[in-house]
C-alpha positions as CSV (number, residue, x, y, z in Angstrom):
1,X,47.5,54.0,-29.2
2,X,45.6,53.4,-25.9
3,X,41.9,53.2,-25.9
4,X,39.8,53.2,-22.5
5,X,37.1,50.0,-21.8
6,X,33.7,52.2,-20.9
7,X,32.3,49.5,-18.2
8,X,28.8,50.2,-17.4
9,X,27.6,51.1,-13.5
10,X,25.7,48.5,-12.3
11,X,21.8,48.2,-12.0
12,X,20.2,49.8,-8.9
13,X,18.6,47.6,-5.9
14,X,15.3,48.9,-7.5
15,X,15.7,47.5,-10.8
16,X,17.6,44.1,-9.7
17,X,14.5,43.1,-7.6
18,X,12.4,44.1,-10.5
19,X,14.5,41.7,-12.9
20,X,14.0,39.1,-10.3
21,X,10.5,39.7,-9.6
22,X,9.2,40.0,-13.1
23,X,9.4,36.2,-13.8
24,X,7.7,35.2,-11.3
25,X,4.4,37.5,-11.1
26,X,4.0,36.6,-14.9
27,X,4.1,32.5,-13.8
28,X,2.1,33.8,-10.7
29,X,-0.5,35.0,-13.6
30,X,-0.1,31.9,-15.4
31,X,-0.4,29.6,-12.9
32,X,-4.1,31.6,-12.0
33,X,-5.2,31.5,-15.9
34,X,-5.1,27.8,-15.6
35,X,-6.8,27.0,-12.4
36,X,-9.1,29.6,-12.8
37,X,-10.3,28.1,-16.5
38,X,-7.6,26.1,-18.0
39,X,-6.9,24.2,-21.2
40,X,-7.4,20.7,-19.1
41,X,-10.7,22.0,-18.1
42,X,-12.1,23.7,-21.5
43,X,-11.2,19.9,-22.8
44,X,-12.5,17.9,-20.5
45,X,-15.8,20.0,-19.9
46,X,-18.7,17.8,-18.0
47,X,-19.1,14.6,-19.4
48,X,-15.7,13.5,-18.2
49,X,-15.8,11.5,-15.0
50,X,-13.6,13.2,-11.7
51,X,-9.8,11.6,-11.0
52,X,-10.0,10.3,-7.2
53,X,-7.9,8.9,-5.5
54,X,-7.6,8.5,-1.7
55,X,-4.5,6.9,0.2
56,X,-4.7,5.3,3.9
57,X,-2.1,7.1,6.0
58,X,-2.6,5.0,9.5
59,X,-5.2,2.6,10.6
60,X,-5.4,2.6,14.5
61,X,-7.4,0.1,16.8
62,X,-8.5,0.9,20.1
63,X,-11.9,0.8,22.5
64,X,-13.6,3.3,20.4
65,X,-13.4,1.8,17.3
66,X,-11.0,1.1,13.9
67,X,-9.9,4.8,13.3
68,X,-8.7,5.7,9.3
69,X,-6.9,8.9,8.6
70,X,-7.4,8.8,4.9
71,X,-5.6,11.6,2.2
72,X,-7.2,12.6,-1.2
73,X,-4.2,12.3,-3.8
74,X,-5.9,12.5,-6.2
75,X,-6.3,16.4,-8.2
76,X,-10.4,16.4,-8.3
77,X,-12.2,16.4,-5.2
78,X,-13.5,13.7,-3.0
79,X,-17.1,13.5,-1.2
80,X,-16.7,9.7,1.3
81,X,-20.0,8.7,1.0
82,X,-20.0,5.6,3.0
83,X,-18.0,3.0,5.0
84,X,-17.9,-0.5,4.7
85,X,-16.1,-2.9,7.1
86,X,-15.8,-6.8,6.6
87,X,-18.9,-5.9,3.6
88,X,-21.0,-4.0,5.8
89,X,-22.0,-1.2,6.1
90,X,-21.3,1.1,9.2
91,X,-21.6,4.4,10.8
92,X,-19.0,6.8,10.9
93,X,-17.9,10.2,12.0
94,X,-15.3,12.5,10.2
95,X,-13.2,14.9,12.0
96,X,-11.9,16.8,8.6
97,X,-15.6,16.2,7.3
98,X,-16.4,14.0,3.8
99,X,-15.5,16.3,1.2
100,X,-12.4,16.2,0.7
101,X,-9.8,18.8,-1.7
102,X,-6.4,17.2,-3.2
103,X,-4.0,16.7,-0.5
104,X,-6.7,17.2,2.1
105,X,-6.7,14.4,4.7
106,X,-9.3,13.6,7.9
107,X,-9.5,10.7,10.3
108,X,-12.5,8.6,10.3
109,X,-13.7,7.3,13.5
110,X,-15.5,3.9,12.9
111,X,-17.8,1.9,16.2
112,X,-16.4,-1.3,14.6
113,X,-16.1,-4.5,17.4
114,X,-12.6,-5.9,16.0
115,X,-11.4,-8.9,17.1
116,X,-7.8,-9.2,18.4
117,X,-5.8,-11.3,16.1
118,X,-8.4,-11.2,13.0
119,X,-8.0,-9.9,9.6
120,X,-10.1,-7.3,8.7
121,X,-10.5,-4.8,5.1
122,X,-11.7,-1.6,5.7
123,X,-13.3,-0.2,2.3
124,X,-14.4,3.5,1.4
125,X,-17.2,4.4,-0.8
126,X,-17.3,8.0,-2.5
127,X,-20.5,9.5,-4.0
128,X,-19.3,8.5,-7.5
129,X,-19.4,4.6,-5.8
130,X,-15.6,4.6,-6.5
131,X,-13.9,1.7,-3.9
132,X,-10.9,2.3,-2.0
133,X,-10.0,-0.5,0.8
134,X,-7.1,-1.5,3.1
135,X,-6.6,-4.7,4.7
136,X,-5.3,-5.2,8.1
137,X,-4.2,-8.4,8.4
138,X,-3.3,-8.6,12.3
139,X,-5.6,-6.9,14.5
140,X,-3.9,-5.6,17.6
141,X,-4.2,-2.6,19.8
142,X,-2.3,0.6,18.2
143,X,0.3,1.3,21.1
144,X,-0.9,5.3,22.4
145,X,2.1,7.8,23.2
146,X,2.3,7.1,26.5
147,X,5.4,6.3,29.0
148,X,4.7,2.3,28.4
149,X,5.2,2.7,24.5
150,X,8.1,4.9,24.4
151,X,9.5,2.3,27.0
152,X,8.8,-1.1,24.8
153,X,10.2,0.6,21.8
154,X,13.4,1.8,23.5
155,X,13.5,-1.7,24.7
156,X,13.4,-3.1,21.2
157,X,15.8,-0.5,19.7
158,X,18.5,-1.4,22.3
159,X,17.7,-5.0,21.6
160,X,18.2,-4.7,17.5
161,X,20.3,-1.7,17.5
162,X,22.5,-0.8,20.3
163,X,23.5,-3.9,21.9
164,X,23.9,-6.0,18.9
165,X,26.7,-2.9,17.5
166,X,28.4,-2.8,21.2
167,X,29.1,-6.4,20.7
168,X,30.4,-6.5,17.4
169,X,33.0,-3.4,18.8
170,X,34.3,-6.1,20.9
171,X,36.4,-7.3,18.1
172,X,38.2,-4.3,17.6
173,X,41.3,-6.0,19.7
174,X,41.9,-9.0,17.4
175,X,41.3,-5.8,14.3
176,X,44.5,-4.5,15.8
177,X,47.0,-7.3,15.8
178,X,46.0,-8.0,11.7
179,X,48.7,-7.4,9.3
180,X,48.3,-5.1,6.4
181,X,46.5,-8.5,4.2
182,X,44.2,-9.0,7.4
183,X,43.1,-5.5,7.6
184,X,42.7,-5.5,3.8
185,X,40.7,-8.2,4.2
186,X,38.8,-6.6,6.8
187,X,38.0,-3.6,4.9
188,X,37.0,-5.0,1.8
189,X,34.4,-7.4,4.1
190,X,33.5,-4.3,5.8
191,X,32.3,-3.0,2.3
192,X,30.8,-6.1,1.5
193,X,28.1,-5.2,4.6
194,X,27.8,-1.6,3.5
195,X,27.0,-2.5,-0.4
196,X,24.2,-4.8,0.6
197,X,22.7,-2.4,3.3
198,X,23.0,0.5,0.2
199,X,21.2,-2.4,-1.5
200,X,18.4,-3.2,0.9
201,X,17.8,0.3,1.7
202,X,17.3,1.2,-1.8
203,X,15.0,-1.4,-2.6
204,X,13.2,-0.6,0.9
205,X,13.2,2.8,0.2
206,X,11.7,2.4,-3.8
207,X,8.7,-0.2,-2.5
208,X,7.6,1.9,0.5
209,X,7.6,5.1,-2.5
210,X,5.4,3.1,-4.7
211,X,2.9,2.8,-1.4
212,X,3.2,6.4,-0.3
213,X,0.7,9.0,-1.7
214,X,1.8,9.6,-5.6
215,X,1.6,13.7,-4.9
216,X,4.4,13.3,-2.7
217,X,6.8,11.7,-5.6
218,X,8.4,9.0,-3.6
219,X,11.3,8.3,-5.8
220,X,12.0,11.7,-5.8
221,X,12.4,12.3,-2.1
222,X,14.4,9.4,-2.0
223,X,16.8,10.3,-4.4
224,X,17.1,13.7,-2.9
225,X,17.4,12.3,0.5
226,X,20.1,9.9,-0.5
227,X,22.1,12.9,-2.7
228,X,21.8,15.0,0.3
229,X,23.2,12.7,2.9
230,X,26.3,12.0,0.4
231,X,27.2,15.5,-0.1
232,X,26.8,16.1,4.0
233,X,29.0,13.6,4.9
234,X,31.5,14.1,2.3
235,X,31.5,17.8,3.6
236,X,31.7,16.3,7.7
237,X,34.7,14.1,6.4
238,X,36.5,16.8,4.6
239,X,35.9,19.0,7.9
240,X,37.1,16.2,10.0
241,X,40.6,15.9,7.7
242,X,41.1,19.6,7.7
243,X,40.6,19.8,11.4
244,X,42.9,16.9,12.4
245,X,45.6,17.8,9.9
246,X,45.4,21.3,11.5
247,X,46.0,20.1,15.2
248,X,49.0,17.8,13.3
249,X,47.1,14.5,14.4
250,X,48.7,12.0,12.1
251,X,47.1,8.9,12.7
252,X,43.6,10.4,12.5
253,X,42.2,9.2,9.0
254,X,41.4,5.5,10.4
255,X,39.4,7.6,13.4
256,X,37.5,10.1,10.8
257,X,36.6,6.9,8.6
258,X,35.4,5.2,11.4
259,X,33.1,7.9,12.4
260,X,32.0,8.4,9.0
261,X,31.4,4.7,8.9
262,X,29.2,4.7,12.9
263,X,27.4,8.4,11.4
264,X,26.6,6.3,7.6
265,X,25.2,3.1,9.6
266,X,23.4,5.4,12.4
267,X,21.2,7.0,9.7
268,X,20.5,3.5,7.6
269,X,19.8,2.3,11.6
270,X,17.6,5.5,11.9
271,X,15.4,4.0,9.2
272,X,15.4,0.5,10.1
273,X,14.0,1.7,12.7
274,X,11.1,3.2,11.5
275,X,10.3,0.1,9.5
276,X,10.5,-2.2,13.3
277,X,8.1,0.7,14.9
278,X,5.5,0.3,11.9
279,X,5.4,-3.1,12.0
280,X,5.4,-3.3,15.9
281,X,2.7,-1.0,15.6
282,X,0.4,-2.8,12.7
283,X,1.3,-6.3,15.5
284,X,2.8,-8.1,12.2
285,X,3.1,-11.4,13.8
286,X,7.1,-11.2,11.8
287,X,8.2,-9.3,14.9
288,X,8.6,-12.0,17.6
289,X,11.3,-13.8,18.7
290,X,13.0,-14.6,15.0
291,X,12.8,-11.5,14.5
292,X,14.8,-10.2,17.1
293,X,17.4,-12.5,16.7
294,X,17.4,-11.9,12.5
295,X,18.6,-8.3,13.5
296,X,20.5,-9.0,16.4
297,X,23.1,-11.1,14.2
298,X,22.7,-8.6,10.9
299,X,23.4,-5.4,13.0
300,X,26.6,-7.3,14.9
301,X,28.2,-7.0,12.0
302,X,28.0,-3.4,11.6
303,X,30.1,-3.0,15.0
304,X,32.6,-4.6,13.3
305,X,32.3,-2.6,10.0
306,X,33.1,0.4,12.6
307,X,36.2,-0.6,13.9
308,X,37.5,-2.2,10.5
309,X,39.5,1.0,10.1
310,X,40.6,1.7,13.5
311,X,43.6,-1.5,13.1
312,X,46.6,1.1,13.0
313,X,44.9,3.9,15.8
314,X,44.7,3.1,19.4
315,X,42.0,3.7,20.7
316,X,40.4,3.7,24.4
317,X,37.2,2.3,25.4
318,X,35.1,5.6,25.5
319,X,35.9,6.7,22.2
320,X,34.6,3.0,21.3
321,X,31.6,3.3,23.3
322,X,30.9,6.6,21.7
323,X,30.9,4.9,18.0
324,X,29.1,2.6,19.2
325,X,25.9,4.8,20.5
326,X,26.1,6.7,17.1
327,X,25.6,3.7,14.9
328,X,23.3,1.7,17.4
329,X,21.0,4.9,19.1
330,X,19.0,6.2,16.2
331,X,17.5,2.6,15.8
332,X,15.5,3.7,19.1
333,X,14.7,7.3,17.5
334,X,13.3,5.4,14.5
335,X,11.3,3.1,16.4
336,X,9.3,5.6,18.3
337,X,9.0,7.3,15.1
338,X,7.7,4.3,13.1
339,X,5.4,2.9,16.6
340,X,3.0,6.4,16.9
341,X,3.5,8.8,14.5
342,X,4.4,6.0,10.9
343,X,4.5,7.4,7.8
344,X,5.4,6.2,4.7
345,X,7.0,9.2,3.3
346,X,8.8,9.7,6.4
347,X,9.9,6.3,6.0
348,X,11.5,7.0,2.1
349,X,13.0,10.1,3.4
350,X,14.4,8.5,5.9
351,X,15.9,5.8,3.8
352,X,17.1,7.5,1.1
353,X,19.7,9.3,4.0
354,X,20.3,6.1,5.4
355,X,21.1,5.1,1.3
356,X,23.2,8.3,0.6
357,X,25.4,8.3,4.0
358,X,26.2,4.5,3.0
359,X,27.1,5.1,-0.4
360,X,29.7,7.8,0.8
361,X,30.9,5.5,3.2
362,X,32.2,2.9,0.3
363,X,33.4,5.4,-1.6
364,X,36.1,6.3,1.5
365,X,36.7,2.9,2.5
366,X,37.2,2.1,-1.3
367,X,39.8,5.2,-1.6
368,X,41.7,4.4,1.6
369,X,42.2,0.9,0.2
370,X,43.3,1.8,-3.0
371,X,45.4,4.8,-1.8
372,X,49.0,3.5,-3.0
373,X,47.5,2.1,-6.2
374,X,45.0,1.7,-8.7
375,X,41.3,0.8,-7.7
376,X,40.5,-1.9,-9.9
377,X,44.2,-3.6,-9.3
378,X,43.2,-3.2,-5.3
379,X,39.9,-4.5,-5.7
380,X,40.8,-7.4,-8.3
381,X,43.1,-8.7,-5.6
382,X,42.5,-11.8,-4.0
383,X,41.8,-11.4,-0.1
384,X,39.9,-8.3,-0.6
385,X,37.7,-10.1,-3.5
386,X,37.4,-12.9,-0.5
387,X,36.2,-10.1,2.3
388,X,33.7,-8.5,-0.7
389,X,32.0,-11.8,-1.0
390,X,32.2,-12.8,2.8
391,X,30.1,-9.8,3.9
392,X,27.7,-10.0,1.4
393,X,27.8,-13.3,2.1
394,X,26.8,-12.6,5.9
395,X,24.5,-10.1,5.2
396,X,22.3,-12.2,3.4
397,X,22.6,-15.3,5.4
398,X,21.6,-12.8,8.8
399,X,19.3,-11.1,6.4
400,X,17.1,-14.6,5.8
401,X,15.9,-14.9,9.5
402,X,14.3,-11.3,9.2
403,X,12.4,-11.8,6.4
């Protein structure tokens, strides 16, 4: 006996955007209800005092003055009533004007004679006579977008970022007369590096969040910034495979690693970066010679991290040199970034992909290690246990001069 399945046609265009639509115009009705007279309102009524809270975004020193661009993160609004620098009171003019909605921001222009090299705390009043202050602990000029700034912090992304990587390529010669235990070794220490960078960059990332404006959910955009660099670079080096084993290159997974290794450090250089521009910027007094030479010596190593995989390829110079500028030529991107336009949830952004990219980066080192046998057996071995503790080891020695 046969019998027929009846399937039904499917829904028009028409009422396909209506089931999609419908949802959302009743939230859209919601969501009016309770800002126009909510619960949290009805509750709270008048006797309850307003939520404020306002955030420094950038403090700036120049001829006219200290100038504050200030945010209100908190969900009531704000009226600044008065200004107060070093306990007194001073004038002030508001570009945004004084009142002040959630998320609404304005820069406030003080006629305040700083000294170069004093410490200084800015401190807001708001009509309630709420206090919010900031400290700046090194007055200096804040560098202007000009051709001179742009210049200096080139100059000081080349000097922590590019050169120090083009000199730890130089090793890439004594990488390729290792044996397979050397090159083991060599990995493994190359992972060492990249574990304490995920390390530093995560606990980077998490204490510039807890600083940034709590609307923005720090954490969160670090967490999604870090996922979504992990997933794009497992995606480049799955690209990279396919595209190599089409052409029938078979020596091509120590080149794809390395790249994925130059692209993972690049973006973690991308945000140390940031952090040398903000502090160049603020004139932390950190940023001096020791300073220079703390990253110099930390970022050397990740040259060598780059061609770690490259022992069984030969390679020529350019495609060398070519590693080299992507690990070591976003420091300068960051830099200008961090010197005139800092902010902090740039920064976490920013970190978080610097996080994620180096996360993925172990992960392929850690597979190509263990490809003809278990990880843990790989790992438990013991020259690669050596090369995991020698570059932590260095990492956190170099790490000490910076601070």
């Amino acid at each position: 006996m046969r019998t027929d399945t009846i399937v039904a046609p499917p829904p028009s265009r028409g009422r396909m955007w209506l089931m999609a639509l419908l949802p959302l115009a009743l939230l859209a009705l919601l969501l009016a209800a309770i800002l126009w007279r909510g619960p949290a309102d009805m509750l709270r009524g008048e006797d309850y005092p307003p939520v404020e809270r306002l955030t420094f975004q950038r403090m700036e020193l120049g001829p006219e003055g200290i100038v504050a661009t200030v945010m209100n993160d908190g969900p009531d609004a704000v009226k600044i009533a008065q200004v107060q620098v070093d306990e007194a009171y001073w004038s002030f003019t508001s570009d945004g004007g004084t009142d002040l909605r959630h998320l609404g921001r304005t820069k406030l222009t003080i006629p305040y004679p700083w000294v170069q090299g004093d410490t200084h705390v800015v401190r807001i009043v708001t009509s309630t006579g709420a206090t919010f202050e900031h400290e700046i602990a090194v007055a200096v000029a804040t560098p202007q977008p000009n051709a001179r700034a742009l210049g200096l912090f080139t100059l000081m992304g080349i000097y922590v970022g590019v050169l120090p990587v083009a000199i730890g390529l130089l090793w890439f010669p004594l990488v390729a007369q290792l044996g397979r235990r050397g090159l083991e070794f060599l990995l493994a220490l190359t992972v060492g590096l990249l574990l304490f960078l995920l390390v530093d960059a995560t606990g980077e990332g998490l204490q510039i969040a807890g600083r940034a404006p709590e609307s923005f959910q720090g954490a969160v955009l670090f967490a999604f910034g870090a996922l979504g660099a992990y997933l794009w670079l497992e995606s480049l080096g799955a690209w990279l495979r396919a595209r190599r084993q089409k052409a029938q290159e078979t020596s091509g997974d120590g080149r794809v690693l390395a790249l994925l290794v130059a692209v993972g450090i690049g973006l973690h250089n991308f945000g140390e970066g940031l952090a040398i521009g903000a502090a160049f910027a603020l004139g932390e007094a950190a940023l001096g010679v020791l300073l220079i030479v703390g990253f110099t010596l930390h970022n050397t190593t990740e040259g060598l991290a780059i061609v770690a995989p490259l022992g069984r390829d030969r390679v020529g110079t350019g495609e060398l040199a070519r590693l080299g500028l992507i690990g070591g030529v976003p420091t300068i991107g960051g830099a200008w970034l961090g010197g005139l336009v800092y902010s902090p949830v740039w920064s976490v952004l920013f970190l978080g992909i610097g996080a994620g990219a180096i996360a993925q980066v172990v992960l392929q080192i850690t597979k190509q290690m263990s490809r003809d046998q278990p990880v843990i057996r790989s790992l438990a071995s013991g020259h690669v246990m050596a090369g995991l503790a020698a570059g932590f080891v260095v990492m956190y020695a170099t790490g000490m001069l910076i601070g």
